[in-house]
N, C-alpha and C positions, 0 to 999 in steps of 0.2 A: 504494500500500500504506500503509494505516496501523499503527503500530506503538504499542503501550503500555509504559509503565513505570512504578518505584514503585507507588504506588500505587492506579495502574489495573490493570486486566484483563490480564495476561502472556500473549500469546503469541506470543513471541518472534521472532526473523529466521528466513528457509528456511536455509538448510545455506551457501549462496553467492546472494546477492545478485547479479545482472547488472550486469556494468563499465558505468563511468559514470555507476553511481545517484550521487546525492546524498541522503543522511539530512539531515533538518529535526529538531534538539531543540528544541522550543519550549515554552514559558508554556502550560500546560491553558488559561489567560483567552483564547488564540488560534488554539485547534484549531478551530474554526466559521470563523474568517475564513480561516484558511491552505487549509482543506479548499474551499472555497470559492472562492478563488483558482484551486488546483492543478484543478480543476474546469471551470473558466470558462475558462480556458487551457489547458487539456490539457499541462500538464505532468506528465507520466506516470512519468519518469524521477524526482521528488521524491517522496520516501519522507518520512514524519512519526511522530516518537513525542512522547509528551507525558510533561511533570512535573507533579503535580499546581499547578492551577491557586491552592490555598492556599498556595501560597509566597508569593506577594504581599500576605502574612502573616506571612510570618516569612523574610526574605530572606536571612538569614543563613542560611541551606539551601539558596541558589541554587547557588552556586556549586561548594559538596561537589557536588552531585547532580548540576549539568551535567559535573562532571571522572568519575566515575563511568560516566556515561552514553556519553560518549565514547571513555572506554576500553573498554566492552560491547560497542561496535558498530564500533569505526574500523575491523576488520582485512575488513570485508565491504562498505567502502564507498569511493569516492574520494575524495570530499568530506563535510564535515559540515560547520553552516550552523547555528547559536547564535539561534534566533528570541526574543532577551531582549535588551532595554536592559540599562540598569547597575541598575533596578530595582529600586535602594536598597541594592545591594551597596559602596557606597563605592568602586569601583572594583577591586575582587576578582576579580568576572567578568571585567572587560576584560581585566585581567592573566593570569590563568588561563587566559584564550581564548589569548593570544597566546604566552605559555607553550607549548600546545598546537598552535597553529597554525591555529588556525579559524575566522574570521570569525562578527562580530555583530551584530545591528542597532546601529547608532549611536544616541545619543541617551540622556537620563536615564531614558526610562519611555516607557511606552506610550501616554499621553497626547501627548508631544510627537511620537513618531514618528506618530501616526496625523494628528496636524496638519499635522504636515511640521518637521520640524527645524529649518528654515530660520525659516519663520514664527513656530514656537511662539518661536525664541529672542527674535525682537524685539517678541513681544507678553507673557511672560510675567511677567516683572518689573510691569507693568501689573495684571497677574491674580493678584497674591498672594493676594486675598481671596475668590481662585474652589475650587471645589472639581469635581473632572471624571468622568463616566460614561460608558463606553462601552458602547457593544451589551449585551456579556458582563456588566458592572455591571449596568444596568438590570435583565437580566435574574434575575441572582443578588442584590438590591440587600438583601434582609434575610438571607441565607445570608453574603454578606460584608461588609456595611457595618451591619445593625442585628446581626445578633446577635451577633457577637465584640465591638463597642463596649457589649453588654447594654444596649443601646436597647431593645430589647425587655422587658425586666424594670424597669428605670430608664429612663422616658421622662423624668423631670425631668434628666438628664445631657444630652440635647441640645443643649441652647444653652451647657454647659460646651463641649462638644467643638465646637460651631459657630456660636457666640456673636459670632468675628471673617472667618468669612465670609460673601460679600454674596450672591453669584450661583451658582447649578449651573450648569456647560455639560454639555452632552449634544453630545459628540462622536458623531454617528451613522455606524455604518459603512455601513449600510443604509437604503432609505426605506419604512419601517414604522409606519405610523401609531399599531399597539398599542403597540409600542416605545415611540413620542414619547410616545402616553399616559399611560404608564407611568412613563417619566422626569419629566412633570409631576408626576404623584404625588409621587415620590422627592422633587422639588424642596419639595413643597409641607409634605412631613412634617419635611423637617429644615429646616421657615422660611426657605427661601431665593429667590429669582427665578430663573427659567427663561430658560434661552437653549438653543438648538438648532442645533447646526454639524453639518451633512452634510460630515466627510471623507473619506468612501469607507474605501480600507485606506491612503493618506498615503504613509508611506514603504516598508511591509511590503510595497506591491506592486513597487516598482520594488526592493528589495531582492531576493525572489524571483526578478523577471526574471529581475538578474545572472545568477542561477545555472541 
C-alpha cells in the first residue's frame, strides 16, 4: 500500500490496518527507490507515505512534518520506520525520532547512505570539492538544482555557486544509460567533470530488510 501526505494526493489509511504492518515515512526524493525495493522483494507487509520531496529544500520542515506524520498514523501501525538521514536537520530528527521511539536511517544524507556509510565516511573529507546526484537529482536536476539557485534566469551565478567545486559524482541507483546521459549533461552545464558510481540503494536496502 502506498500512502500520501502533505502535500501529495490524501487518501488516507483503511479504518484498521492488518497487525504487523510497518509504515515507511520517507523523503518524496525516495519513493521510486523504496517502491522498488518493497517490489523486488515482496515485502508486502511495508506500507509507504511520502513528505514532499522539496524538503530537501528547506529542512527545517523535516522534522515538524515527520512528528506530525507519526502521530496521524502510529495508532494503526506496529512499527514506523523514519526513511530520512539527518538531512540537514542539525540533528533534530534524530532527536525527535528517539523522543518518539522510531528508528532512522543512519547517516548525514542520502548521498552517504546510498554509498554506504561506512565508505562514504573515509572517503568524504577527500571529496569536499565534489558535488552528488542521485537517480531522483538527475532526474529532477533543473526543478531542484537550476531553478531555486535561479540558474535558470542568472546563468552568470554558476561558477558563484560552483566556482570551488571540481567533480559531479552521479551516485546511480540504477543502470540506465539515459540517466548517465543525463547526469553528463548536469555535469557539463554546471562546468564540472563527470564520475559515475553505481551504488545500487547502499544502505536503504539493508535498512529495509531489518524491518
Amino acid at each position: 500500500m502506498i500512502l500520501n501526505d502533505t502535500e501529495l494526493t490524501e487518501t488516507g489509511l483503511p479504518l484498521e490496518a492488518p497487525r504487523g504492518k510497518i509504515l515507511i515515512i520517507a523523503c518524496g526524493a525516495l519513493a521510486r527507490e523504496i517502491i522498488d525495493l518493497k517490489e523486488a522483494n515482496r515485502w508486502t507487509h511495508l506500507d509507504l507515505t511520502c513528505l514532499p520531496a522539496n524538503y530537501h529544500l528547506y529542512p527545517d520542515k523535516i522534522t515538524a512534518a515527520v512528528q506530525k506524520t507519526v502521530a496521524k498514523h502510529r495508532d494503526a501501525y506496529d512499527n514506523i520506520f523514519i526513511a530520512y538521514a539527518d538531512c540537514g536537520t542539525g540533528g533534530l530528527l534524530q532527536a525527535a525520532c528517539a523522543e518518539l521511539g522510531v528508528e532512522m536511517i543512519a547517516g548525514p544524507h542520502c548521498y552517504s547512505f546510498f554509498e554506504g556509510n561506512d565508505r562514504f565516511a573515509t572517503t568524504s573529507a577527500d571529496e569536499i570539492t565534489t558535488f552528488y546526484l542521485t537517480d531522483f537529482l538527475v532526474r529532477q536536476f533543473d526543478a531542484f538544482i537550476i531553478k531555486p539557485m535561479g540558474l535558470d534566469r542568472h546563468p552568470q551565478l554558476r561558477d558563484m555557486y560552483f566556482g570551488n567545486y571540481e567533480k559531479l559524482v552521479y551516485q546511480a541507483q540504477t543502470d540506465d544509460p539515459a540517466l548517465t546521459a543525463k547526469a553528463k549533461e548536469c555535469a557539463s552545464r554546471l562546468g564540472l567533470a563527470f564520475e559515475r558510481r553505481y551504488t545500487g540503494y547502499g544502505d536503504l536496502k539493508s535498512a529495509m530488510a531489518r524491518l
